[in-house]
N, C-alpha and C positions, 0 to 999 in steps of 0.2 A: 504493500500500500504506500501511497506516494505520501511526503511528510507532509503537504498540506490538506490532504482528507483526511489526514489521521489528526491533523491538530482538529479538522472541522470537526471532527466524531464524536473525540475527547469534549470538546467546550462543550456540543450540545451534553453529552451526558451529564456533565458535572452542573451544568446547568439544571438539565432533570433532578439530580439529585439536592440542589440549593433551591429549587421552587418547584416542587414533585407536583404541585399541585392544575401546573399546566397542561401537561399531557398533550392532548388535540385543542388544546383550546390557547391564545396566547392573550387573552383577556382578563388575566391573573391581579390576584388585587383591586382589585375597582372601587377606588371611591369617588363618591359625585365628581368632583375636581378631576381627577384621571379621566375621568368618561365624557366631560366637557370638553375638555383638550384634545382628548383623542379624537372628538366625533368633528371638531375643527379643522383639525388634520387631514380628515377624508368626510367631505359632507355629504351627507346621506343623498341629499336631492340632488347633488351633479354627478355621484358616481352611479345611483338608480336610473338616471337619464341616460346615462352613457350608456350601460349594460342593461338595459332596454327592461326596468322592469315594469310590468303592466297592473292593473285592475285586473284580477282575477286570474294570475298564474300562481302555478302550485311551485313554492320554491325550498331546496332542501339546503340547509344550513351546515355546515359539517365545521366541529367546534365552537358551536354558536357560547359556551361560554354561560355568561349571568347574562346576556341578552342586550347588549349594545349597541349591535345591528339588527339584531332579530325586530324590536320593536321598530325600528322605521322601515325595514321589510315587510312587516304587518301591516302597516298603517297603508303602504302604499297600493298594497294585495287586494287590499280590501276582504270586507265579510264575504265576498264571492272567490276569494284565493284564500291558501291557507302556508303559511311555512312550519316545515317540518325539522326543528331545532335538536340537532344532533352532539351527543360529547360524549366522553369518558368521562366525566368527573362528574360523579353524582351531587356529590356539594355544591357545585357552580349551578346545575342543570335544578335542582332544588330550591337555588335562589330563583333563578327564572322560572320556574313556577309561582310561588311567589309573586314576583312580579306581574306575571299575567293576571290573577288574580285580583292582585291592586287596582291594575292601570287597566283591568277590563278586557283584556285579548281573550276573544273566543278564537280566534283564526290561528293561535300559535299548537303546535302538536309537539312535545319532546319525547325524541329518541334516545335511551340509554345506546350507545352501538359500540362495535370494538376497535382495538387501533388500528387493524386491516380492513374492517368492513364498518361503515356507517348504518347499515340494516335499514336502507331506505327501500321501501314496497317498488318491485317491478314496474317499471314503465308508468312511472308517478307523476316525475317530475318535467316543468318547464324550465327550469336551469337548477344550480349547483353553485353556493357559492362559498369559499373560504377566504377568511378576513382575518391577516395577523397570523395565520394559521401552517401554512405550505412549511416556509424554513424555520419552522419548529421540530417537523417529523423526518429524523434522521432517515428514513427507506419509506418514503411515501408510494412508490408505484404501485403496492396490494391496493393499495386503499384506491387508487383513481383508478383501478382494472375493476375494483369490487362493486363503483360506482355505477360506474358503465350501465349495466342492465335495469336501474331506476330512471338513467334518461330517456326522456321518449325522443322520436326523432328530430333531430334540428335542433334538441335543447342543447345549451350552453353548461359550460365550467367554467365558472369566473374565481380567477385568486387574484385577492388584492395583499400582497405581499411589499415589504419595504425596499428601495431603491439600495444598492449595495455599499453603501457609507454609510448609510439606517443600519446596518446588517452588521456590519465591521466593529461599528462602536458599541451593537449589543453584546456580541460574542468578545471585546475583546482584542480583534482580531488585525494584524496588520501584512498587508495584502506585498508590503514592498522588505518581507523578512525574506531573506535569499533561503530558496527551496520551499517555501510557499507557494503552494498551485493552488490555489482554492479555485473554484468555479464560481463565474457571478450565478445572481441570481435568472437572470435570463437563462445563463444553459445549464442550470439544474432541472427548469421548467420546459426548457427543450428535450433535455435528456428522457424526463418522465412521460412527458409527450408521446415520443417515438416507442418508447418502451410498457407505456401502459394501453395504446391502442389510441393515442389521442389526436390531431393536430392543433399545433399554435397557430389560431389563424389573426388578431390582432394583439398589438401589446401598446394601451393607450395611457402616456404619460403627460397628460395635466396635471398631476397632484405631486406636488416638489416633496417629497417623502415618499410617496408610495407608487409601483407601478401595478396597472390593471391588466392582465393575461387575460384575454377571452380562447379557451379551449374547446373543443368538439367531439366526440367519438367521431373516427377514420370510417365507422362500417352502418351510421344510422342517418347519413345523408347531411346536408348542411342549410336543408331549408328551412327557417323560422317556424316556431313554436306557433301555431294557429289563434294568438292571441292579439286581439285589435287592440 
């Protein structure tokens, strides 16, 4: 193994082990203040416009966390959509119950699911989306092979993942250490692509911190989701 995927390895693990409580999800900690700033960072209304989400699409959350996104995915879904808020971390997924509860979401569904399979129902979904989520999981490829059969055709995989100097200073990590090869985050997301059955087909950066990978399954055609 080359020394700069083995440093990648390493940090993620020791990372896992200093806030175990992330798992699939990278929405760890949240309090009001965090969740303000964060949602500043990426605003709900220009990245749902961008990645086309509609009134009345059924959308699967994979790592949805204590519900961050989930609620302005809801709100946009409307009572005629529904998203299906996916994690490992039962603590987080129990906040966001909770929260629905509160704040009155009948349209949110949570998935307990595992770290290779999200246990989204066959041929459910109108997109797919992971937020904060992709360069957490050191061998994500089970996990976007395992998705695959809950998209219907033409649905979308959207990861909104952080720009590679976002990435560097969370891990740590220094890109100009001689014998460091790390892979941006672009061709980690290539890599998983070709290797999980998927294509990249845009990568949309207006948001100075994060970039938006719109993916597809390679084998269920690339027409738009039947939703006006």
């Amino acid at each position: 193994m080359k020394k700069g995927w083995a440093n990648w390895f390493l940090t993620i693990f020791l990372c896992a082990l200093l806030i175990p409580c992330c798992s699939l999800t990278a929405q760890t900690d949240l309090s009001e203040g965090w969740e303000v700033e964060a949602t500043k960072r990426q605003p709900p209304d220009k990245v749902m416009a961008a990645i086309g989400v509609k009134r009345g699409m059924v959308i699967g959350e994979i790592g949805a966390g204590r519900g961050r996104y989930t609620v302005y995915l809801a709100r946009e879904v409307g009572t005629e959509g529904k998203i299906f808020a996916n994690d490992i971390n039962k603590d987080a997924l129990a906040y966001l119950d909770s929260r629905c509860k509160r704040e009155g979401f009948n349209n949110i569904q949570i998935i307990i699911g595992k770290e290779e399979d999200p246990l989204f129902k066959p041929n459910s979904l109108d997109m797919a989306i992971m937020v904060w989520v992709y360069h957490m999981i050191e061998e994500p490829d089970n996990l976007l092979k395992n998705l695959i059969p809950a998209l219907k055709p033409g649905a979308k995989l959207v990861i909104l993942d952080p720009v590679d100097s976002e990435i560097d200073e969370e891990f740590n990590i220094d890109r100009s250490e001689p014998g460091v090869t790390i892979p941006t985050i672009k061709e980690r997301i290539e890599k998983s692509a070709r290797e999980s059955g998927y294509e990249l087909v845009e990568v949309k950066t207006f948001l100075e911190m994060d970039y938006i990978f719109i993916l597809q399954p390679k084998d269920k055609g690339s027409v738009a989701s039947d939703h006006k």
